[in-house]
NUZA-701583 format. One line per 3 residues: number of its first residue (from 1); for each residue y, z, x of C-alpha. Coordinates in Angstrom, 2 decimals. Layout:
BEGIN
NUM = Y Z X | ...
***
This chain:
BEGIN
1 = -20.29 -1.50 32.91 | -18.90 0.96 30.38 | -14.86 0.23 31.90
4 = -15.97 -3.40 30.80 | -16.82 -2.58 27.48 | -13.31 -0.78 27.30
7 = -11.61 -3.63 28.84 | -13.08 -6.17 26.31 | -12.07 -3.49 23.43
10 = -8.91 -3.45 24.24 | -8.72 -7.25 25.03 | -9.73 -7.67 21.55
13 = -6.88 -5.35 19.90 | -3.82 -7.26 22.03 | -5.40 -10.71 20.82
16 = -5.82 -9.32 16.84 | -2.23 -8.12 17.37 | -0.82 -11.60 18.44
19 = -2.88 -13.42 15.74 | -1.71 -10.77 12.84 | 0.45 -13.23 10.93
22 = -2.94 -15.94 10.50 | -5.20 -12.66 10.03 | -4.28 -11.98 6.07
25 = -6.63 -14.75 4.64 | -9.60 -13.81 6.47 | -8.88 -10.01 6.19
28 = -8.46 -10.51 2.12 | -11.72 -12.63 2.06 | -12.88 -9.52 4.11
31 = -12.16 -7.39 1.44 | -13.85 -10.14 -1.59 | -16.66 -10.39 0.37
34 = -17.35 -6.71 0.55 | -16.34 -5.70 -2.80 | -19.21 -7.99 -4.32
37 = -21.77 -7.87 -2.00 | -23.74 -5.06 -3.83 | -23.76 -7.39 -6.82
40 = -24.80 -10.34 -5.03 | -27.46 -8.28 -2.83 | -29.02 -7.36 -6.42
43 = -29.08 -11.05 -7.49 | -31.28 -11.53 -4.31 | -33.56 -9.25 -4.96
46 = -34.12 -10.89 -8.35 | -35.17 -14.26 -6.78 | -31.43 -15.70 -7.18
49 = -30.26 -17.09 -2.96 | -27.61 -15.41 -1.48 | -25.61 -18.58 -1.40
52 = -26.26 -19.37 -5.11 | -25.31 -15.65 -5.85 | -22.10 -16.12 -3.89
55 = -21.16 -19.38 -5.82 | -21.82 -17.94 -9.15 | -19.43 -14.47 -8.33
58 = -16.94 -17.05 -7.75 | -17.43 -19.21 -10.80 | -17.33 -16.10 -12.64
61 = -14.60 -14.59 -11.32 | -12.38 -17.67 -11.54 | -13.23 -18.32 -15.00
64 = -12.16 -14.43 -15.72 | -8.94 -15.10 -13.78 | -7.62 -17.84 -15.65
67 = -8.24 -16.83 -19.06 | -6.59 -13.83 -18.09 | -3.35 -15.66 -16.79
70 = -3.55 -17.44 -20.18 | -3.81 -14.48 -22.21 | -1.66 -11.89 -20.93
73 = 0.61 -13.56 -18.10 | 2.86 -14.86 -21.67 | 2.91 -11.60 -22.84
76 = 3.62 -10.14 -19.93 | 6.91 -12.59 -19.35 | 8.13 -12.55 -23.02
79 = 8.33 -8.70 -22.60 | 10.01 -8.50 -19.08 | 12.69 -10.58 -20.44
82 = 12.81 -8.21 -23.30 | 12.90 -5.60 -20.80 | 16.13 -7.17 -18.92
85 = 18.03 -8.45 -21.60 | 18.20 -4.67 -23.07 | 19.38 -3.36 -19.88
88 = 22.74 -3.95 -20.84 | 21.94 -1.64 -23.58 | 20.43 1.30 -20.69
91 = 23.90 1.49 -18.97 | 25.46 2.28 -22.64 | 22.86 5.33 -23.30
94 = 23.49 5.77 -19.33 | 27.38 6.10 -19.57 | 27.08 7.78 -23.62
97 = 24.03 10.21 -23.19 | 22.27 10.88 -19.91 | 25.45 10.76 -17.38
100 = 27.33 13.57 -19.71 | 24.53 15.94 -20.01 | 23.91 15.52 -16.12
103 = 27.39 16.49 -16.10 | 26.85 19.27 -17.89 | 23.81 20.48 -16.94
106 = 23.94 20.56 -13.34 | 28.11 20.50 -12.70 | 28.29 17.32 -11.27
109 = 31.02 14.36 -11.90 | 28.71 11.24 -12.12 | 30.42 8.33 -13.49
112 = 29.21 4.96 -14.48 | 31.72 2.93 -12.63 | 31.66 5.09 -9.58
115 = 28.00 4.10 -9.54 | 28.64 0.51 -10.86 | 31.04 0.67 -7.68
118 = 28.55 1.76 -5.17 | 26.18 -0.97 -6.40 | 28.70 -4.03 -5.92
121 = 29.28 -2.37 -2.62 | 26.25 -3.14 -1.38 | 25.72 -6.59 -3.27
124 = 26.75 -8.57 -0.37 | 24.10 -6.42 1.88 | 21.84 -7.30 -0.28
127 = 21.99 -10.95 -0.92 | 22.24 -11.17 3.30 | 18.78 -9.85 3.74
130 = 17.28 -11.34 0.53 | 18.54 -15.19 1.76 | 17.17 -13.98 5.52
133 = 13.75 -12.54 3.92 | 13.49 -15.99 1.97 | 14.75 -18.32 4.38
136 = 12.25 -16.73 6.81 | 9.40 -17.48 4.47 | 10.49 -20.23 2.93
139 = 12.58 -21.68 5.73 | 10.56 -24.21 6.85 | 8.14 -26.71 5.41
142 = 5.72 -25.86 8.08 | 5.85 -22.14 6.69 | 5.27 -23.04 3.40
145 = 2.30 -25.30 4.22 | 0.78 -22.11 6.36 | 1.52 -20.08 3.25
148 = -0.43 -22.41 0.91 | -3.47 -22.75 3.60 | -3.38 -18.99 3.56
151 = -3.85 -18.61 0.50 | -6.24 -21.76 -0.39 | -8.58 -20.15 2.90
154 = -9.17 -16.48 0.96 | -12.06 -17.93 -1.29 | -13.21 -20.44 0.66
157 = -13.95 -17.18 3.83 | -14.53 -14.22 0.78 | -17.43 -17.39 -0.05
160 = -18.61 -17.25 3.46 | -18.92 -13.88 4.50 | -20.53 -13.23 0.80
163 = -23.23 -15.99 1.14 | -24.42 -14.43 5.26 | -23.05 -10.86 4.82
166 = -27.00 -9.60 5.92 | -26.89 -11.54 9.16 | -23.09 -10.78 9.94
169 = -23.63 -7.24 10.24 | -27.29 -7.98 11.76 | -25.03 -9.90 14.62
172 = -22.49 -6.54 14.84 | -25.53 -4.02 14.56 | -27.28 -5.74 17.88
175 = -24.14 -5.63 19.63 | -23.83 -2.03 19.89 | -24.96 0.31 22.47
178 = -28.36 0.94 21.87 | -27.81 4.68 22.61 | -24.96 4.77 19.97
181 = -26.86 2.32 17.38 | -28.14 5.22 15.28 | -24.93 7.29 15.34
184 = -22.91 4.26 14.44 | -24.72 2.97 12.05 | -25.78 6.33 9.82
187 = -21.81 6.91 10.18 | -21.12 3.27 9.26 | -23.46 3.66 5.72
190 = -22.09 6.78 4.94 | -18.69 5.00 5.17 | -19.61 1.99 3.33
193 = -20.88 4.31 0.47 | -17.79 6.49 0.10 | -15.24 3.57 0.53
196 = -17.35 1.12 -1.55 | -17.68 3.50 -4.48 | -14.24 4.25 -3.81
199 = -12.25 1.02 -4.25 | -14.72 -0.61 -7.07 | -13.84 3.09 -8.73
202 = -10.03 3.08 -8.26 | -9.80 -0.24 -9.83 | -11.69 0.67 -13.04
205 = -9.20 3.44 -13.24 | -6.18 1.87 -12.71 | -7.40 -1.45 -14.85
208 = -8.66 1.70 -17.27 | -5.16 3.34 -17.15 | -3.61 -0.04 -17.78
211 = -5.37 -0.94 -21.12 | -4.81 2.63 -22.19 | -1.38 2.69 -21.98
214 = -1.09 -0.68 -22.92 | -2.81 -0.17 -26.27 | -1.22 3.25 -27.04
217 = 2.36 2.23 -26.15 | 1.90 -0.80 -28.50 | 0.49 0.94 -31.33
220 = 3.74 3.58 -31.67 | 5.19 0.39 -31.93 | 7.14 -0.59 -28.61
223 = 8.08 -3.89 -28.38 | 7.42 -3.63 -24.42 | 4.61 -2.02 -24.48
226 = 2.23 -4.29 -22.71 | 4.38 -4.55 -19.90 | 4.90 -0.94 -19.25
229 = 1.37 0.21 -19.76 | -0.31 -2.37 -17.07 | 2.64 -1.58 -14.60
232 = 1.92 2.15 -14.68 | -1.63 1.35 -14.86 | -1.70 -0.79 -11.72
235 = 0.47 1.90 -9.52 | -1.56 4.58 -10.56 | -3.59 4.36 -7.37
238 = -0.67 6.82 -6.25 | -1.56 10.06 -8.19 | 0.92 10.77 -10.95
241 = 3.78 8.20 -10.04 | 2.28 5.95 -12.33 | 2.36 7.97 -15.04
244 = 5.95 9.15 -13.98 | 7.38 5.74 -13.72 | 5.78 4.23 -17.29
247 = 6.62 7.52 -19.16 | 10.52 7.10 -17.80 | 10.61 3.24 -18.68
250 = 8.86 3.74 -21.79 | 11.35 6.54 -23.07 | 14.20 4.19 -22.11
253 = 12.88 1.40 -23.76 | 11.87 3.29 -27.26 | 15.14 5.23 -27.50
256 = 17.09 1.62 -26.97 | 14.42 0.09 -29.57 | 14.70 2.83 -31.91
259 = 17.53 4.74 -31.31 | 16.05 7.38 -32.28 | 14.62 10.84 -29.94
262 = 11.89 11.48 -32.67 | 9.53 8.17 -31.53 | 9.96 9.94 -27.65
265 = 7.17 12.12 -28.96 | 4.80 9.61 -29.71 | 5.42 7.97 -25.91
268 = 5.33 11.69 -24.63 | 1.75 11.89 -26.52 | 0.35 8.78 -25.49
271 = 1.00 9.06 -21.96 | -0.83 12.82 -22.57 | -3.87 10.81 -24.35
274 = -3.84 8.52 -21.22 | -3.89 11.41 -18.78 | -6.81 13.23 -20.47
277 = -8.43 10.16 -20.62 | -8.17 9.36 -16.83 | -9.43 13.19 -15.81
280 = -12.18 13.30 -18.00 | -13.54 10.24 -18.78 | -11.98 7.66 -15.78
283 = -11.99 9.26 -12.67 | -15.85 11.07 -13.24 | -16.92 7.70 -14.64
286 = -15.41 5.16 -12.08 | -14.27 7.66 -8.68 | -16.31 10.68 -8.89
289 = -16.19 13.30 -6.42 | -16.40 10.61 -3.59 | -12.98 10.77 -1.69
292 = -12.86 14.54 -2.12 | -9.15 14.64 -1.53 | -7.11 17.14 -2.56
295 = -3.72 15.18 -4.37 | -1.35 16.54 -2.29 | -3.45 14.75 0.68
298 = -3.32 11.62 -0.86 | 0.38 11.57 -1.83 | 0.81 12.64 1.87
301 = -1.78 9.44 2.98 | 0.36 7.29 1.16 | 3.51 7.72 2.33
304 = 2.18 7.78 6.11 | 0.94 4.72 5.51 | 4.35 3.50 3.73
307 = 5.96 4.94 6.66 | 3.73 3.27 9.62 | 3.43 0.03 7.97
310 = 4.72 -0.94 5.32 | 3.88 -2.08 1.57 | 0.13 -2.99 3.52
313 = 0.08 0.29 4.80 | 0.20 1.84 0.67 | -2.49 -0.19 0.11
316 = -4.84 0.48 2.97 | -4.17 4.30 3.14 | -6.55 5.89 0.87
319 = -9.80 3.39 2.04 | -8.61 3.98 5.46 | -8.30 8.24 4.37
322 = -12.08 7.99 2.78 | -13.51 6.21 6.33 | -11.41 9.01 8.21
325 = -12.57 11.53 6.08 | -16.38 10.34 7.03 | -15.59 10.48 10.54
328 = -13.50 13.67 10.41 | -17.05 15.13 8.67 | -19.06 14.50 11.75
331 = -16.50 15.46 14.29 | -16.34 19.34 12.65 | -20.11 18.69 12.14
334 = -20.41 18.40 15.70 | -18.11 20.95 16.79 | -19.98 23.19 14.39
337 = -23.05 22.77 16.61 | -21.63 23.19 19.77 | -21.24 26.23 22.15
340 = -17.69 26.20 21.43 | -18.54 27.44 17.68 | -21.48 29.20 17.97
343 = -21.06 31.51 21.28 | -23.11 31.06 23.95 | -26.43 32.19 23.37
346 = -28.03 35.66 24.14 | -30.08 36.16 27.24 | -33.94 37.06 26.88
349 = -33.70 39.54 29.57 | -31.24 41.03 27.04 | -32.49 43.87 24.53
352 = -31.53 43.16 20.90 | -28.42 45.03 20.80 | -26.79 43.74 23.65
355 = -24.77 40.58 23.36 | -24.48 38.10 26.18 | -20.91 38.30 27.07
358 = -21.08 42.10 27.31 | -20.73 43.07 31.27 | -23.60 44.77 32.60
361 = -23.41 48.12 33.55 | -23.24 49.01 37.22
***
């Protein structure tokens, strides 16, 4: 029986594998569902159905959504633009400033146009595999039908799963071996607790981070500040390249709006504000100790999951690390019970002082 269980297992994984490409709209509604099931579990227990609960998350949620398109997605476009049409003036304090002290500093013989050579080098590279990326998205109208179907399905399964979450996992809790149902599911609630605190957490940081930056940059006075400060916000999931990447574009863009090194201090000091902000008031508030991840670990999670697949892989490698890390608990839990750790133990027909792996005398 238990080569049939294997057999339907792995059965199971070839036929997910084959249906990836359809998979994203039920695995995102996945993700809805289970992000705001603790908040419609405590409407429930406050007389308020499950499915009414579910339909209200959504209202809200949607209503949230568009006044934030309204409000900041203007903003966030006028200051882009801003953002390209000085890059003209970036290659000048490129080619006048940064290039030459390079140059200096380290020996080298950088040059703009050698670089501005490079670049149109590749152009034609480029353009190929952006007109085969698009035409293989866009190529069809059948694909862009499947695209908008995707994308219509997420609420309509995240409303779904939300309203009969209990008797979902009721249906995968009966299915399990009954000689593995309590190990399963005390490891299975000890996941759901680290990687549910864990992703509602990271959000309110980076969202956190975002209006942080956001507010500081724009208050020294940078025209761009808006856009910077939620970009570095929203990548800060990655520890410090968020703050790496907005303090670089937000230098750039002050010296080119002032020209001036004096207002770099002020960027310099909010991103410092930002960071103090994030380690002691953001990540105890929102995170906690619950990953317990050292930040070399996660920088290293990260780009393994870069590396093994893809932008998806970035964004699934630290809930994926905090399950792991649950699992990886038990396992030296475990091993720290066995014989393997602990020695074999002493003989009764042993006195005191003798061990049990000590050879008898003859």
């Amino acid at each position: 029986m238990r080569w049939m269980i294997w057999i339907g297992v792995a059965a199971s994984l070839v036929f997910a594998y084959f249906l990836l490409p359809i998979l994203s709209p039920f695995v995102a509604g996945f993700i809805i569902a289970y992000l705001f099931n603790p908040l419609v579990t405590w409407l429930n227990r406050h007389g308020v159905s499950r499915t009414l609960g579910a339909s209200l998350v959504f209202v809200v949620a949607g209503i949230l959504l568009v006044l934030a398109l309204i409000a900041f997605v203007p903003v966030l476009i006028e200051q882009t633009a801003r953002l390209v049409r000085v890059f003209p003036e970036f290659l000048g304090v490129l080619q006048s400033w940064i290039i030459p002290w390079l140059n200096e500093r380290l020996g080298l013989t950088l040059d703009l146009g050698q670089l501005r050579e490079l670049a149109t080098s590749h152009v034609a590279t480029i353009g190929k595999m952006t007109a085969e990326g698009v035409g293989t998205i866009f190529g069809t109208g059948s694909a862009v039908m499947i695209s908008v179907m995707n994308f219509l399905l997420i609420p309509v399964v995240g409303f779904y799963l939300l309203r009969d979450w209990p008797v979902v996992i009721d249906r995968i809790g009966r299915l399990l071996p009954r000689a593995w149902s309590a190990t399963v599911v005390r490891l299975a609630r000890e996941s759901d607790r680290m990687l549910g605190n864990f992703l509602r957490g990271q959000l309110g940081v980076m969202l956190a981070n975002g209006v942080t930056y956001s507010i500081g940059l724009t208050a020294i006075g940078l025209n761009t500040g808006i856009a910077i400060g939620m970009f570095a916000g929203l990548v800060s999931f990655v520890p410090y390249l968020g703050t790496i990447i907005g303090i670089l574009l937000a230098l750039l863009a002050m010296y080119i709006q002032a020209d001036s090194l004096w207002p770099l201090l002020l960027v310099l000091a909010v991103f410092g504000v930002g960071q103090m902000l994030e380690t002691v008031a953001w990540q105890p508030r929102f995170v906690g100790n619950e990953i317990g991840m050292h930040p070399v670990a996660v920088i290293f999670a990260v780009m393994a999951g870069g590396q093994l697949f893809g932008f998806f892989g970035i964004l699934l490698a630290l809930p994926v690390s905090a399950v792991l890390i649950v699992l990886g608990q038990h396992a030296v839990g475990a091993y720290q019970g066995s014989v393997y750790y602990r020695g074999r133990p002493a003989s009764p027909n042993l006195p005191p002082d003798r061990r049990a792996d000590e050879p008898a005398e003859d």
